[in-house]
N, C-alpha and C positions, 0 to 999 in steps of 0.2 A: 504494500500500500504506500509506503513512504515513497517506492519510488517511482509511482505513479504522479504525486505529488509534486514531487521534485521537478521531473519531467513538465506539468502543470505552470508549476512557478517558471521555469526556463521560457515555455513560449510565452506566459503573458512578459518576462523579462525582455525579449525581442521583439513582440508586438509594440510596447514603449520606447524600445533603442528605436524603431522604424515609427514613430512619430503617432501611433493609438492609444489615444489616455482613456477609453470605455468603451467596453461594447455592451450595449441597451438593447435585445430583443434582434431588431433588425437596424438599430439606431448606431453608427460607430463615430465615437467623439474623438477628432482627430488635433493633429497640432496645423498650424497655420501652415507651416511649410509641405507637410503633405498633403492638405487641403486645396493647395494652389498646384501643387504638381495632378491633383486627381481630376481640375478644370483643364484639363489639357485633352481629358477624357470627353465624349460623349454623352450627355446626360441634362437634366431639367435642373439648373440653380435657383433659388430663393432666398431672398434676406427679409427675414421679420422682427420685428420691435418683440421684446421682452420682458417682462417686468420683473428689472435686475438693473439698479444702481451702478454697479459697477462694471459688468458687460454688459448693456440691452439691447446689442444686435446677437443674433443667430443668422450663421448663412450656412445654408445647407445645399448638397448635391446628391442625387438621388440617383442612380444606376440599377436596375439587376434588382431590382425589390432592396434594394438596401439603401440607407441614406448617411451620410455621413456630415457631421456638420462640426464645426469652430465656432466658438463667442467671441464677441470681436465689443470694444470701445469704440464710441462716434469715431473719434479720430481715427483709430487703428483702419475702418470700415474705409473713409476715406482716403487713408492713406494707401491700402491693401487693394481698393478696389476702382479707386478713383471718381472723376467726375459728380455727377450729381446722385448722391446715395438716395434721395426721395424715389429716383427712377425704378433702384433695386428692389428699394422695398415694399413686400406684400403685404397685407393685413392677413392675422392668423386665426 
């Protein structure tokens, strides 16, 4: 059992070196740089307002029945994504 375990802790230890801070269900919270490397992908993006003080953007990308998404700061959102963020974002 221990080394089932062990084994366990190793890939969620490489899921994190390769930039996945949670998987939810079908929900994978990733880090911004692999977020931006996955829009290089194919798939539907979204950004929506959140009720959270200190990150209240979500922008998500959704492939293959999976969705993966980054909280982002006003600024970080503009600085990350540019231009006019009102355009981005949806109502959730």
């Amino acid at each position: 059992m221990i080394k089932k375990i062990e084994e366990c802790v190793q890939a969620v230890r490489l899921a994190q070196d390769n930039g996945i801070l949670g998987v939810y269900h079908n929900r994978i919270h990733v880090r911004y740089q692999l977020f931006k490397e996955l829009l290089n992908e194919q798939g539907n993006l979204e950004v929506v307002k959140r009720d959270c003080s200190e990150y209240p953007f979500e922008a998500t990308f959704t492939k293959n029945g999976l969705t993966y998404f980054s909280l982002h700061t006003e600024e970080e959102l503009i600085n990350k994504f540019g231009g006019n963020i009102d355009e981005l974002i949806t109502s959730n």
